[in-house]
N, C-alpha and C positions, 0 to 999 in steps of 0.2 A: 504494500500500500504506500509506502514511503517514495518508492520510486515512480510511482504515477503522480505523486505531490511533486515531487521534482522533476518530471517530466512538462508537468502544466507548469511551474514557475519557468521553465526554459522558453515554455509557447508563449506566455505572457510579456517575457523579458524579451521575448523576440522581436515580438508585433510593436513596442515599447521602441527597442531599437530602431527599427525599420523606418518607423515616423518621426522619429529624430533626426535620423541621417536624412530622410527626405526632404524635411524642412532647411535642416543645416545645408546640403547639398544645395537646394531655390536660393536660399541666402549668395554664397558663393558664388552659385554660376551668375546671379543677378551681379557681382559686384565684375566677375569679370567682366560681365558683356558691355556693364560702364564704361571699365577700364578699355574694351575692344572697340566703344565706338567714338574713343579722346575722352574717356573723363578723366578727370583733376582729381591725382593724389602724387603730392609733392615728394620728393626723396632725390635722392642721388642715385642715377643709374647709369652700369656701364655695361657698353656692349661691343666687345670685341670681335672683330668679323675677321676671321683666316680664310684667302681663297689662294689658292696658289703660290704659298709659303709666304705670300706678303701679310704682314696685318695691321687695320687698320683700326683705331680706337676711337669709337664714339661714346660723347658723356652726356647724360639727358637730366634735366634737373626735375621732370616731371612724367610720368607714364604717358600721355597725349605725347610726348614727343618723338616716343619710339615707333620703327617705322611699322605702319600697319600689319604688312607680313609675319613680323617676328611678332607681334600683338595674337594675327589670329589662330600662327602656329600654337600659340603657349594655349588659347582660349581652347579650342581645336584637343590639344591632348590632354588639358585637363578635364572635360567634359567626356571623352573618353575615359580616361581614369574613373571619375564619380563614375560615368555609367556602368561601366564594370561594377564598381565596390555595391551599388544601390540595386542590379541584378539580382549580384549573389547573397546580399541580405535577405532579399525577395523569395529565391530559390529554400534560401535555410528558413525562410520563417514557414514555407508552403511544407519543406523537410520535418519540422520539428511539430507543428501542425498533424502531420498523417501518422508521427510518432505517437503524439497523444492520444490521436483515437485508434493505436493498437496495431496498426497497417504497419508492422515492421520492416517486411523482406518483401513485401509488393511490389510491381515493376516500377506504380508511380512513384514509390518513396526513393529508387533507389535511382529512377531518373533524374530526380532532383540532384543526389550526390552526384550523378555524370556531369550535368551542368553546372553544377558548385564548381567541377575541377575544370572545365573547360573554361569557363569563368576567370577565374584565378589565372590557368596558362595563360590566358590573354591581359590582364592585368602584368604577369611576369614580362612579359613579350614587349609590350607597352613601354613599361618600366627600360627593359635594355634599349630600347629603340631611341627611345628619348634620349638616354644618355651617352648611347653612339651620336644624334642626331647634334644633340649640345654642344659635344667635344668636337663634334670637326665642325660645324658649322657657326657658331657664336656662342661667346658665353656670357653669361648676365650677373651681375653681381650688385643686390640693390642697401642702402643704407639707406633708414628714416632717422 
């Protein structure tokens, strides 16, 4: 009996997460797409561009000043990233759900897990890409 108490505080705790990260996610992506269409947040940024072993250093004393590309690249794979993360919350809360009512080794429960891991590889994948992507092509480094 203890473990069906803690099975439903896991469903509970899930659906709890889920709408968190959802909300926090809207917050976020709204502040990029600010940021993506010139809005005004002051700081010190630099962006290094290597092409052809020469390099060249640009300093922006404000996010509107950086050039839109590098703007929508960043917008672009962080929205992929949430999308990923906000999926696989999705996936586990629909997972922990079917666990509760009993549906242990069913095909649906255990599709969910395929898609939690395919999920996840594509969040990893993401992750390297970006940071091959970073290292040769510009690098950012911002101070408030």
């Amino acid at each position: 009996m203890d473990n069906i108490k803690g099975i439903s505080l896991i469903n509970n705790i899930s659906k709890y997460l889920y709408i968190f990260t959802s909300t926090i996610s809207i917050i976020f992506v709204s502040i990029l797409f600010y940021i993506l269409i010139g809005g005004s947040f002051e700081g010190l940024i630099n962006v290094d561009i290597i092409i052809n072993d020469s390099e060249s250093c640009s300093q922006y004393s404000n996010f509107n000043q950086v050039p839109l590309g590098s703007r929508f690249i960043g917008f672009l794979l962080a929205v992929l990233i949430i999308g990923f993360t906000l999926t696989i919350l999705k996936f586990w809360k629909n997972f922990i759900s079917l666990v509760n009512q009993g549906k242990y080794f069913e095909v649906s429960t255990l599709k969910n897990l395929k898609y939690i891991s395919y999920f996840l590889f594509g969040i990893g994948t993401s992750l390297f890409l970006i940071e091959i992507f970073t290292d040769m092509i510009f690098s950012t480094s911002a101070s408030f």
